[in-house]
N, C-alpha and C positions, 0 to 999 in steps of 0.2 A: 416567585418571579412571575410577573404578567405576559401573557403575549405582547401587550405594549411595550413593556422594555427589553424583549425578547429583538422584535424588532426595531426597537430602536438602535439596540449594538449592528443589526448586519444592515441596516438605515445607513449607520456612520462608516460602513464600507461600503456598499453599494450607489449610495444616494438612494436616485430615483429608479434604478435598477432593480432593487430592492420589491417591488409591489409584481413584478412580471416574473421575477426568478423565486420569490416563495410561490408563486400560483402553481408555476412546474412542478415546485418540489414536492410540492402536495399529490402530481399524479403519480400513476405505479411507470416506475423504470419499465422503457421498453427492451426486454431482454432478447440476446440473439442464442442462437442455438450455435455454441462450439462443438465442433465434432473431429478437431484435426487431431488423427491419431488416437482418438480415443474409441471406445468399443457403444458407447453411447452418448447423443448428445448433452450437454450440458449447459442448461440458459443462465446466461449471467447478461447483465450492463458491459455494451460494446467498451466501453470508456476501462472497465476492469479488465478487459481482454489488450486495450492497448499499452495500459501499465505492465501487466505480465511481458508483453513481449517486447517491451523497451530493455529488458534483461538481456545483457550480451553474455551470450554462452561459449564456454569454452568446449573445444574437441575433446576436454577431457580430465576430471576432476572432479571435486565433492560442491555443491550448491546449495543454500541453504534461504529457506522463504520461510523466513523469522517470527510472523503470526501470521499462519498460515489457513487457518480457520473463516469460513467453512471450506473452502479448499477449490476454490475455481481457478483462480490462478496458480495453483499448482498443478492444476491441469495443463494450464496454458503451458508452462514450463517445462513439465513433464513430457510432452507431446514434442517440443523442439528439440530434446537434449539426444545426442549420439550416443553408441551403445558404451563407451567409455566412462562417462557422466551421471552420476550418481545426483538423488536429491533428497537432502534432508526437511523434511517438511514439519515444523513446531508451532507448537499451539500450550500456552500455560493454563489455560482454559481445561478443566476435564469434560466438558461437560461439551463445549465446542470443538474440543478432539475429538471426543466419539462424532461427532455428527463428520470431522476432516478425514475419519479412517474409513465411515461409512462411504464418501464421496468419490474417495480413492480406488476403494473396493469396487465400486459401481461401475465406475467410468473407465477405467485404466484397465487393458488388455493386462494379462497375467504377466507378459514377457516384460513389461514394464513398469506394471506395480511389484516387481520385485526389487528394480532399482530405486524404488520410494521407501524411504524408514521416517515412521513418524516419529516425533519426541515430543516432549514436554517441561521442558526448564524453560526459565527466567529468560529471553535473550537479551534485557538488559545488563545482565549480571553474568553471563559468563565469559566477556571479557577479560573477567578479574583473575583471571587462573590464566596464566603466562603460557601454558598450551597451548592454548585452545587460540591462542591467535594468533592471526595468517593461517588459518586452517581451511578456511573455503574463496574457490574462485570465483564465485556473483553470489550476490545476496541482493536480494529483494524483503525489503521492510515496508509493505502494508500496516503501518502504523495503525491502534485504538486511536481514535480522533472521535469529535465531537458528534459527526454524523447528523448532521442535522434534517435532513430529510426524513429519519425516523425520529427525532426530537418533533418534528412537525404532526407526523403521523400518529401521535401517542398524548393525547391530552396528558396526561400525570406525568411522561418524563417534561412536559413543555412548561408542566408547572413547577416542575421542579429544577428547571435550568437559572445558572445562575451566572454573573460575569465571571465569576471564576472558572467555569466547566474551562471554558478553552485555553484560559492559562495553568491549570490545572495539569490539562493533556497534554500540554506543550512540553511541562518539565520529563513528564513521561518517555513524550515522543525523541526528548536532548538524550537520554536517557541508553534509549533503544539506539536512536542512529550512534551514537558517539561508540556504542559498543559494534553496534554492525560494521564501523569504519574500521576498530581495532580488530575483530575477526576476522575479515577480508584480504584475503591474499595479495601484494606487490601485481598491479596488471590488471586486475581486474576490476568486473563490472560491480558498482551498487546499484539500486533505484531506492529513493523514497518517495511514499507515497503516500496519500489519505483520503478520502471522501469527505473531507473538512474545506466549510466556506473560510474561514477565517486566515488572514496572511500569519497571525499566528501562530495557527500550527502548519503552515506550509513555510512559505520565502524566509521568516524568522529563523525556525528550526534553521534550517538550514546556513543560513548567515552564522549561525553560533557553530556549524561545523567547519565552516569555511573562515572563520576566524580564527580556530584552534587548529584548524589541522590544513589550512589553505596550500603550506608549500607541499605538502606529500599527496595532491591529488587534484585534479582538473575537472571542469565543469563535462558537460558529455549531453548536452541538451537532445531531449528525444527525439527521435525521428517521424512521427507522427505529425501530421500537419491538423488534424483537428484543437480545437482551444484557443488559448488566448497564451503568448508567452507573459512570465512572470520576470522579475531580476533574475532567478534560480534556475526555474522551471516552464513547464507550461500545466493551464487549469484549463479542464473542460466544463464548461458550464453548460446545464441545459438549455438557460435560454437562447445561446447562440448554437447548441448543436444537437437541435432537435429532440433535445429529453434526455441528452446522453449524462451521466455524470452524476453529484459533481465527482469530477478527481484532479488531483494535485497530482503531478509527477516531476521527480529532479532524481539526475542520471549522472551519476559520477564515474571516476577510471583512477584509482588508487598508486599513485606513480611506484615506478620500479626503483 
């Protein structure tokens, strides 16, 4: 696949948009230094720090940040949750787990990386065990998405994207939420998220949970006023927020 056709797909979303928002995405993320509650700071993309903290936490129960890798947002997480609050923090990734445990170990005061346990399963797939759902009170799904600012960054993955990658990720991403809907507890918080341009893996997704599961949960739009809202959610785009981004965020509340 060419650069040419590459952007001509995010062309047929953007328009003329399109030529200003790949120039950004080409520079490096300007990264902030998070340090609340943690023992050292830790530089992520502001825009990742406002998805983590769109998560409504409860006073007290198990939380779970579904791909959790490489682990900044569960910093964010980690640093807000009371001593009651537990979090499970998963990555099917082995290889980006060790970098989630390294991150954890680094940053996270002892008193509270003790209430972090990492795992490693499917979180598309443990749904399917009748357990295991309604077992956590907020979930946060950081979705695998297209990521296109490293697609930019990387001659050989730019040559090797194709119009399928994003419909691809999307069934993925139906996959991931539909089960993170069924783990979540009556009350509580979801967020979905991605670093994905495309409404496909963002507004889409999400219309497919909100057509299957619409009467048992309400929309819950974040309270961040940076971005652009969506039908769903809201997208931070660098070229309107200073380099921040990109991310997708939609914030659901699971009726009782």
């Amino acid at each position: 696949m060419s650069n040419a056709e590459f952007d001509a797909y995010y062309t047929s979303i953007f328009g003329n948009r399109w030529g200003s928002l790949r120039a950004l995405l080409i520079e490096t993320n300007q990264a902030i230094a998070y340090n609340e509650g943690l023992q050292e700071p830790y530089f992520m993309d502001r825009a990742s720090v406002l998805a983590a903290q769109s998560l409504r936490i409860p006073e007290e129960g198990e939380l779970l940040d579904a791909c959790a890798a490489p682990g900044g947002k569960s910093l964010v997480i980690a640093s807000r949750m009371g001593t009651e609050v537990r979090l499970l923090s998963n990555e099917l990734s082995s290889d980006r787990r060790r970098r989630l445990v390294d991150v954890l170990n680094h940053h996270l005061p002892p008193s509270l990386r003790e209430r972090v346990t990492v795992s490693g399963f499917d979180a598309a797939a443990l749904a399917r065990r009748e357990t295991e759902r309604g077992r956590f009170r907020a979930i946060l799904l950081d979705a695998p998405c297209s990521s296109e600012r490293h697609v930019i960054a990387d001659p050989k993955a730019l040559a090797q994207w194709t119009r399928n990658r994003p419909r691809s990720l999307s069934q993925r991403q139906w996959a991931l939420l539909s089960s993170a809907f069924l783990l979540l507890a009556p009350g509580g918080s979801l967020v979905y998220a991605t670093c994905a341009l495309s409404p496909e893996e963002n507004d889409e997704v999400v219309r497919r949970l909100m057509k299957k599961y619409g009467p048992q949960l309400t929309l819950d739009r974040p309270d961040f006023t940076e971005g652009e809202e969506t039908e769903f959610g809201k997208h931070i785009l660098p070229d309107t927020t200073g380099g921040m981004g990109p991310m997708y965020v939609a914030r659901f509340i699971k009726l009782e």
